[in-house]
Short mmCIF file of the C-alpha atoms (twelve columns), coordinates in Angstrom:
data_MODEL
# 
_entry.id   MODEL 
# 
loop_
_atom_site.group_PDB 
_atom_site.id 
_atom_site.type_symbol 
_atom_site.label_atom_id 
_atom_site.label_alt_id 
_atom_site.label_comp_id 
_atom_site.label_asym_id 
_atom_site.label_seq_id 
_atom_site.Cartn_x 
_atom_site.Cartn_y 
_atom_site.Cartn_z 
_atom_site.pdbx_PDB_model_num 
ATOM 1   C CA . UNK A 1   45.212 -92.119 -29.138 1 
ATOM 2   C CA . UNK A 2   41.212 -92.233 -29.868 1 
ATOM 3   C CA . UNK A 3   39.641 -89.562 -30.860 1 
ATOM 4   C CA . UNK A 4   35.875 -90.838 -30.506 1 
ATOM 5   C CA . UNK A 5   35.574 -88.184 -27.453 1 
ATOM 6   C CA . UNK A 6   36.030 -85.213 -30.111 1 
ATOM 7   C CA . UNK A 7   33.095 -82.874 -30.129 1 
ATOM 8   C CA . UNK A 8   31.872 -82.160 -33.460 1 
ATOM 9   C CA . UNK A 9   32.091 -78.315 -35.128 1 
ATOM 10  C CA . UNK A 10  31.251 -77.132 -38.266 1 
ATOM 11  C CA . UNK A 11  34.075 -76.091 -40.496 1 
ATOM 12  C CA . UNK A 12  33.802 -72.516 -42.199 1 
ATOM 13  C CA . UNK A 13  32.493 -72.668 -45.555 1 
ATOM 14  C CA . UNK A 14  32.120 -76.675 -44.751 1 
ATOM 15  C CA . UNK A 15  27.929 -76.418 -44.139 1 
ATOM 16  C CA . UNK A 16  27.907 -73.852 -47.324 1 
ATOM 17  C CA . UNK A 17  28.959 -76.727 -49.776 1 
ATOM 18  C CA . UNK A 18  25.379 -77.667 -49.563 1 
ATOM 19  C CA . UNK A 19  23.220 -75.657 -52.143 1 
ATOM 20  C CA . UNK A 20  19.928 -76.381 -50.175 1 
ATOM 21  C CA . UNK A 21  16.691 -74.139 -49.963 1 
ATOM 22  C CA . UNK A 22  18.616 -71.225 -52.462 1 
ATOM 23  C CA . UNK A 23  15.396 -70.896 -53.981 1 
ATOM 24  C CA . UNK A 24  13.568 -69.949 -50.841 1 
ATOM 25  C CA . UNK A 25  13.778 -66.326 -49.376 1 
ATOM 26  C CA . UNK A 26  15.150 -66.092 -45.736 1 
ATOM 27  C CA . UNK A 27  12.864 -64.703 -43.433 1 
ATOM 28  C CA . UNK A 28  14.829 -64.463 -40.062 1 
ATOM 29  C CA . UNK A 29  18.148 -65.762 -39.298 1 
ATOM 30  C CA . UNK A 30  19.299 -67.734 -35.727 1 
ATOM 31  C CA . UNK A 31  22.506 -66.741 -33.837 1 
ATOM 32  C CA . UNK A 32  24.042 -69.204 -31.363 1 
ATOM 33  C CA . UNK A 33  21.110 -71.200 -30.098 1 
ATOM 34  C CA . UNK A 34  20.889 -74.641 -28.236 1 
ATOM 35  C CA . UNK A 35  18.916 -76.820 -29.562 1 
ATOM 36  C CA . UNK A 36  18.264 -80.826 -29.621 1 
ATOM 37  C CA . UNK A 37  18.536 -83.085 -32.786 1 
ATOM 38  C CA . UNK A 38  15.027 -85.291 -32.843 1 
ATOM 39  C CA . UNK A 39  14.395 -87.890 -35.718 1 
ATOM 40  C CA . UNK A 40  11.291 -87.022 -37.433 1 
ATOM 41  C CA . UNK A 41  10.979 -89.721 -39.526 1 
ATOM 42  C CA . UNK A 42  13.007 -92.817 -40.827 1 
ATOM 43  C CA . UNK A 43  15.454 -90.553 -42.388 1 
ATOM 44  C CA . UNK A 44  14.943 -86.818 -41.665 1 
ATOM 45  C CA . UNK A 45  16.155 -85.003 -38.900 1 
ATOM 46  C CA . UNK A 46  14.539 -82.309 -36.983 1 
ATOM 47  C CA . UNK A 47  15.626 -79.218 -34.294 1 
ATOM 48  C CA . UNK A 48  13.924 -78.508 -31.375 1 
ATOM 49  C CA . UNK A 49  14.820 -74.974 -29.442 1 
ATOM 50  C CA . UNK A 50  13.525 -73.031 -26.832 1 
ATOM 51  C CA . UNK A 51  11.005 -70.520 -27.400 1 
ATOM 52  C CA . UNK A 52  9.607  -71.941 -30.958 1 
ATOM 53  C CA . UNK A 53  7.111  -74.141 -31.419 1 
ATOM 54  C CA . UNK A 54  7.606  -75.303 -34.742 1 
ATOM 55  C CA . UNK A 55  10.395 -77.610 -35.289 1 
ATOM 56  C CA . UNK A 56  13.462 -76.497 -38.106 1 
ATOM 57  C CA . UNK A 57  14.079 -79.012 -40.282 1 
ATOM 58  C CA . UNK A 58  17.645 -78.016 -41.378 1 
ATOM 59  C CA . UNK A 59  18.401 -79.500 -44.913 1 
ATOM 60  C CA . UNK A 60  22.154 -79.566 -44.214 1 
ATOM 61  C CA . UNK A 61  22.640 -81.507 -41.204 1 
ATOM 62  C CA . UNK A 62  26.163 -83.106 -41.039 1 
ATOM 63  C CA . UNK A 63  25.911 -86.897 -40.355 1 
ATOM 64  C CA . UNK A 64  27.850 -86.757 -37.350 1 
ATOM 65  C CA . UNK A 65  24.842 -84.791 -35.485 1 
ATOM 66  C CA . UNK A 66  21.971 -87.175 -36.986 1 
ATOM 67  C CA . UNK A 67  21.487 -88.754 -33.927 1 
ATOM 68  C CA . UNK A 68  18.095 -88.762 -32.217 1 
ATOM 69  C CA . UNK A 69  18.901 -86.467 -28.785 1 
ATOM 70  C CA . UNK A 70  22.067 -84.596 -29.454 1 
ATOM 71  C CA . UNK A 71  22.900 -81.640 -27.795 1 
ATOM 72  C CA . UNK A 72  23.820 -78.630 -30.432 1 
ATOM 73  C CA . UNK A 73  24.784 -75.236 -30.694 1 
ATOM 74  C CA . UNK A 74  24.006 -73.821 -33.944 1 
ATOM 75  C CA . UNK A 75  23.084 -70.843 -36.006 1 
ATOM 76  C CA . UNK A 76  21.495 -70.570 -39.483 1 
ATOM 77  C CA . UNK A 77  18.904 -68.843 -41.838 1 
ATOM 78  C CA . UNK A 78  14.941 -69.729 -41.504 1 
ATOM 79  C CA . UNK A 79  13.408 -70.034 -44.746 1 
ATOM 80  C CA . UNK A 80  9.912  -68.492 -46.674 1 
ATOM 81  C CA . UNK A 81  7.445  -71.312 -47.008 1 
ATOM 82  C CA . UNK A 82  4.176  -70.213 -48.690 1 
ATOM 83  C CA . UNK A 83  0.385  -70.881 -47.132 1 
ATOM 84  C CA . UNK A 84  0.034  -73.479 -50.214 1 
ATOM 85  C CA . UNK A 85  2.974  -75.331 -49.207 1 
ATOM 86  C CA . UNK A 86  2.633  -78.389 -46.497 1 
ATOM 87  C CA . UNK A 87  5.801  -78.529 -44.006 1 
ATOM 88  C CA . UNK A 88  6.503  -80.750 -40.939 1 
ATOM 89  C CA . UNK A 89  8.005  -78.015 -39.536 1 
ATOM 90  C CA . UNK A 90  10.306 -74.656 -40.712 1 
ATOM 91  C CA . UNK A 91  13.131 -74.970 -43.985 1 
ATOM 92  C CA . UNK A 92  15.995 -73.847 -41.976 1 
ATOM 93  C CA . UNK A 93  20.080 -74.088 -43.653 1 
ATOM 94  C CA . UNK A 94  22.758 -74.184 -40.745 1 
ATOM 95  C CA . UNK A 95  25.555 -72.241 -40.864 1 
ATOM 96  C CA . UNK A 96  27.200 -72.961 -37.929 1 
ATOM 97  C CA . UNK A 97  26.616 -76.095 -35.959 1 
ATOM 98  C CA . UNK A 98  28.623 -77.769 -33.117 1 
ATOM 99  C CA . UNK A 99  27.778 -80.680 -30.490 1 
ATOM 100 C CA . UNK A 100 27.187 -79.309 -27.163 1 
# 
């Protein structure tokens, strides 16, 4: 039996292996929220959601939701960035994340 239909989720503690944006202060954190997977550039992934207007860009994005258009659930900590510092969009670390 196949199990290519599976559904990806997050695994507790498995998106916390990731030691990404520790040196950046979290400003607000997300709870829950659906959101689309969108491929910024040749090799960085992006999160559109309702209600924001600046894209996250989560640095610890399993590969098996880096796909251009994917449905997701997820939840996660938005980051400080600093009027100096240039950003596509908003340093954000999942901590929860599961295909919709």
């Amino acid at each position: 039996m196949s199990n290519s239909n599976k559904k990806y989720a997050s695994k507790a503690g498995e998106l916390k292996e990731t030691d990404c944006h520790s040196d950046l202060k979290t400003v607000a954190t997300i709870d829950k929220k659906e959101g689309e997977i969108f491929l910024l550039d040749n090799v960085n992934f992006g999160i559109h959601y309702k209600g924001n207007t600046m894209p996250l860009l989560p640095c610890n994005l399993p590969a098996a939701l880096q796909k251009a258009g994917k449905k997701i659930i997820f939840s996660g900590a938005i980051k400080e960035t600093k009027p100096e510092e240039l950003w596509a969009g908003t340093p954000f670390v999942l901590t929860k994340a599961e295909e919709k």
